[in-house]
N, C-alpha and C positions, 0 to 999 in steps of 0.2 A: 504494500500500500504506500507510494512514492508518491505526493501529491509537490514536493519541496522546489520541482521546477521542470518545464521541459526541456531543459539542455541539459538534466541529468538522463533521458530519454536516450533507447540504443539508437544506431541510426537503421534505417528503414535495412530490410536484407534486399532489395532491388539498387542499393546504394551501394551495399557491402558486394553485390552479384559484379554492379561497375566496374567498381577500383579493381577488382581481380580478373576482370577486360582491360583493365588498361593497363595491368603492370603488363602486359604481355609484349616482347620487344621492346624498340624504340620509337620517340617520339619527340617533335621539335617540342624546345624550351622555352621558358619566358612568354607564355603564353600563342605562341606560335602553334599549338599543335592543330590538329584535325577536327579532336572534339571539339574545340572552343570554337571554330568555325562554326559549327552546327550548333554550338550554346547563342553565341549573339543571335543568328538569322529565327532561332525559336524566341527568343526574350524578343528581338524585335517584331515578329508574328503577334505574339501577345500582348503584346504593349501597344500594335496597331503603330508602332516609329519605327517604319523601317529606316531613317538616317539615327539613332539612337547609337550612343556609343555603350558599350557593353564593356566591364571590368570585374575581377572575380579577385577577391578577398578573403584572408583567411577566418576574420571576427567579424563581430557586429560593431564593437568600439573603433577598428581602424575604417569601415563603411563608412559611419557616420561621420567622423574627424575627419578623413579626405576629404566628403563629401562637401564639408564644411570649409574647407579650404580650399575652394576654386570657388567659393563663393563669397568668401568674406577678407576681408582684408584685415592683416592686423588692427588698425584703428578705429574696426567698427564694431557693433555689435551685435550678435544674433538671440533673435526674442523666441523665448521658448518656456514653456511649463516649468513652473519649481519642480512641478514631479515629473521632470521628463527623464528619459535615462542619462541622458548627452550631461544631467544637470547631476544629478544625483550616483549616476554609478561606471561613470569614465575617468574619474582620477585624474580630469582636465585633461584630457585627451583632445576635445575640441579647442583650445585654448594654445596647447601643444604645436597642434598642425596646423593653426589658424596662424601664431606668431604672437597669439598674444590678445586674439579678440573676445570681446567680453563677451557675457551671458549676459542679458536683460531677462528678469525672472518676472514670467504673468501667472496671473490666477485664473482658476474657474472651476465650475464645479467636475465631480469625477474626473480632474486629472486633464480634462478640455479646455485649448485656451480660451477665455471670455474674447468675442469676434470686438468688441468694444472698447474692452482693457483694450486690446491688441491695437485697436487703431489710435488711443489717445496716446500710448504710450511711445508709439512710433512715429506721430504724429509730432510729437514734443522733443526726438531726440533729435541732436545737434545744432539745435535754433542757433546756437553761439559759436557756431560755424566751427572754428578751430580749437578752440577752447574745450572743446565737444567730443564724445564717444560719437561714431557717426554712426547710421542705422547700414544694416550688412545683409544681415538673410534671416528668414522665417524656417522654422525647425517644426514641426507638427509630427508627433506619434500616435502609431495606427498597427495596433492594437495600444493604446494608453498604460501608462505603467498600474494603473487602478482597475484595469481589466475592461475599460468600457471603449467606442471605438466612435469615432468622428463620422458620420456622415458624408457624404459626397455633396449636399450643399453645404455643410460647416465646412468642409475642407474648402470649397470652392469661394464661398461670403472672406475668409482668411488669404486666400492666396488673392483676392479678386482686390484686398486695402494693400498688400503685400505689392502687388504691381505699378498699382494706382500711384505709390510712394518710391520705385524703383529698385525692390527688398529681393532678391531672388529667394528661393524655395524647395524646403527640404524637405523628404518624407522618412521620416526615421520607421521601417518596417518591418524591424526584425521579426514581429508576427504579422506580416501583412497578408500572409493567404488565411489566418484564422479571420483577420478583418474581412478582407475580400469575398469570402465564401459568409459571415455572418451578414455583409448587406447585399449580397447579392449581386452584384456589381460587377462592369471589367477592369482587368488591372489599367486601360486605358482613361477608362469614366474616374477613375480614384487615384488618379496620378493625373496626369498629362493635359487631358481634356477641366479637370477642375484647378488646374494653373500650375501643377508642379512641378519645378525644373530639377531637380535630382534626385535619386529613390533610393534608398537603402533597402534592396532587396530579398529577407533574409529566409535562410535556409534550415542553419543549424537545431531553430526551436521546433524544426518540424519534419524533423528525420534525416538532418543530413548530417555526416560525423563532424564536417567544420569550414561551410564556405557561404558566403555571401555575395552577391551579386550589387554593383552599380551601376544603375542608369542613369546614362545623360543626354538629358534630351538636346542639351543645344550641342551637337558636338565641335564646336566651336572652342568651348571647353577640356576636349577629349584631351590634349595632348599636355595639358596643365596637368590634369590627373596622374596620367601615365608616369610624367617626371615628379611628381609629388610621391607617388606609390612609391618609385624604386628610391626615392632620396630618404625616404619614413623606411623603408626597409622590408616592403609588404611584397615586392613584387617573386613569384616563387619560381625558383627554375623549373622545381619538376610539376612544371603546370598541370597538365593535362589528368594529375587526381582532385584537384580542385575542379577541372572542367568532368570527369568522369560522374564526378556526384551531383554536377547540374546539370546534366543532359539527362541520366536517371531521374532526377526529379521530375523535370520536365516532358517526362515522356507516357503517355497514356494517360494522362492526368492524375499521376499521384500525389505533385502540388496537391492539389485540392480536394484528392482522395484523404490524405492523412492528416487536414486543417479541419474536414467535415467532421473527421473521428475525432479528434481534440475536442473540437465545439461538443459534439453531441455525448461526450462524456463529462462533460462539466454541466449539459443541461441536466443530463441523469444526475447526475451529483445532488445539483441544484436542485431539484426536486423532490430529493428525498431528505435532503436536507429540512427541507420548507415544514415535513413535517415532523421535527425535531421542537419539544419546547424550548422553548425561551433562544432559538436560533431567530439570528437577524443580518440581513444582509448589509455591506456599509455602502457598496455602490453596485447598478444593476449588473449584471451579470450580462457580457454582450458579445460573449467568444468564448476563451478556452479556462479563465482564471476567476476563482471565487475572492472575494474580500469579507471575511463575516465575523459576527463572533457567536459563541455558544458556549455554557456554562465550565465551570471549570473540570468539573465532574467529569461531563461529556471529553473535556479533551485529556485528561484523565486518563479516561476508557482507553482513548483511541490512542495514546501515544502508549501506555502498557500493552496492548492490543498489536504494537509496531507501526504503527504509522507514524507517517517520517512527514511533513509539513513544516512551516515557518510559522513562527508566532507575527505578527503585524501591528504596529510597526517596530517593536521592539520584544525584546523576554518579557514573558509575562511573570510576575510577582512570584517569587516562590513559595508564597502562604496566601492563604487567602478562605472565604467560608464557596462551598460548592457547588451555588449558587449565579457565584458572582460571573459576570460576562466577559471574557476572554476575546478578543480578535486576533486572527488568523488569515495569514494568504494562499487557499488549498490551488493547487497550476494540475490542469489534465494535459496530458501528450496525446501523441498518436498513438500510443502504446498501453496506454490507461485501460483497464479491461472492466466490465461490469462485473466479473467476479471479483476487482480489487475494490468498486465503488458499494457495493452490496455489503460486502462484508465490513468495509469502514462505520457505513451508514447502520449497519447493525450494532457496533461495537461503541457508537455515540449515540445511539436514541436509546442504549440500556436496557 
């Protein structure tokens, strides 16, 4: 009963089937191989750009920080969520490969920037011209680090003051196919066509053992990237096991075969959850990650029982009456099975 994260998740066996197609012989480096030919022209298929520059990464932290830096200039700043990961769980990563450009930290509810905050805020930065933090790029996460997932008109009302201001635009996606498949959407309608100029495309939360993809849509930018990559230290020789696991993804729709199963084992969760007393959710539940809390007792149960989860947003109390209300952040994978969800949900409703 693993609910602690989907990146402790195996990676899919149609991934692990790849890599052991591709150690076979040789194969050009640095990104030159075969596969990656067939990875960009598929990302570009689906993304509906075919001029689209395609890039393959080992994390999610180096996606975002490149991504970040063909867009911002040291002396500017990119507005983003207090809870957004780029803010809270990169160790200044962005900051790093930017040179130096700040964070502008907005609010809003479940983890969404306020469309409002976001315009007076950007609206008001660098009035005093030099003197000034200047305004740089828009950062938005999709799946949110609270579990809930932006819209394609929120995305779109954001990138729509973002342009009007001259802010280019980033989509931090490490879960973007749990997003994608909860609204129903094409990766075109939820990128591109609702104003956003670079994508952090990720892989790793959702079966793949550790690559991530970057979209750029102006490729204009393409070759910024390329020399940023190899100067940060991302660029891999033996490419083509990074392109091995994004062509398996990519191929028969397992993308969105194993973002469906995430989703739909957090609703079972969700569900059974609801009928747990004195269980309460902290934000809706709108993909693969619960936010909740429930008595102590209940969690109790469940962590003698072996269940391995995160307490939220910190350790909970070491004493306390049985009663009392605990929060927790429970993450379903692809891999999450309803014989682990049945039996959790048994061993917490007592």
């Amino acid at each position: 009963m693993y609910f602690a994260s989907d990146n402790a998740a195996p990676a899919a066996p149609e991934v692990m089937e790849a890599l052991g197609k591709a150690n076979e012989g040789y194969a050009s480096s640095y990104g030159n191989d075969e596969i990656m030919d067939r990875v960009t022209a598929r990302i570009r298929e689906i993304f509906e750009a075919p001029e689209a520059a395609v890039y393959l990464v080992s994390t999610g932290t180096t996606a975002n920080a490149l991504s970040l830096s063909v867009l911002t200039q040291p002396w500017q700043t990119v507005f983003c969520h207090r809870h957004s990961h780029i803010e809270e769980d990169e160790c200044g990563a962005p900051e790093f490969f930017t040179g130096g450009a700040k964070l502008t930290l907005l609010e809003g509810a479940d983890a969404k920037i306020d469309a409002d905050q976001f315009r007076n805020r950007a609206e008001s930065t660098g009035v005093l011209g030099v003197h000034n933090i200047q305004r740089g790029a828009l950062s938005i996460t999709n799946v949110t680090e609270m579990g809930t997932v932006y819209t394609v008109d929120e995305i779109s009302r954001l990138c729509s003051t973002a342009k009007e201001l001259g802010i280019g635009t980033h989509l931090d996606g490490a879960r973007f196919t749990n997003a994608l498949v909860a609204l129903g959407c094409t990766p075109a309608e939820m990128t591109w066509k609702a104003g956003i100029d670079v994508v952090s495309f990720g892989g790793t939360k959702n079966g793949l053992m550790g690559v991530e993809a970057v979209i750029i849509f102006d490729p204009a930018k393409a070759w910024e990237f390329e020399l940023r990559r190899k100067r940060g230290g991302h660029l891999f020789s033996k490419h083509r096991y990074l392109s091995a696991q994004m062509e398996a993804y990519l191929t028969d729709d397992l993308w969105l075969k194993l973002a469906r199963q995430a989703n739909a084992a957090a609703a079972r969760l969700e569900a059974g959850l609801t009928r747990t007393n004195s269980f309460e959710m902290l934000h809706p539940r709108q993909a693969n990650m619960l936010f909740c809390g429930m008595t102590r007792a209940a969690h109790e149960r469940a962590q003698a029982g072996g269940a391995i989860y995160h307490p939220w947003p910190g350790n909970h109390p070491a004493t306390g009456p049985s009663d009392e209300i605990l929060t927790c952040r429970l993450v379903c994978s692809w891999s999450t099975t309803d014989a682990e969800i049945d039996e959790f949900l048994s061993l917490v409703q007592g």
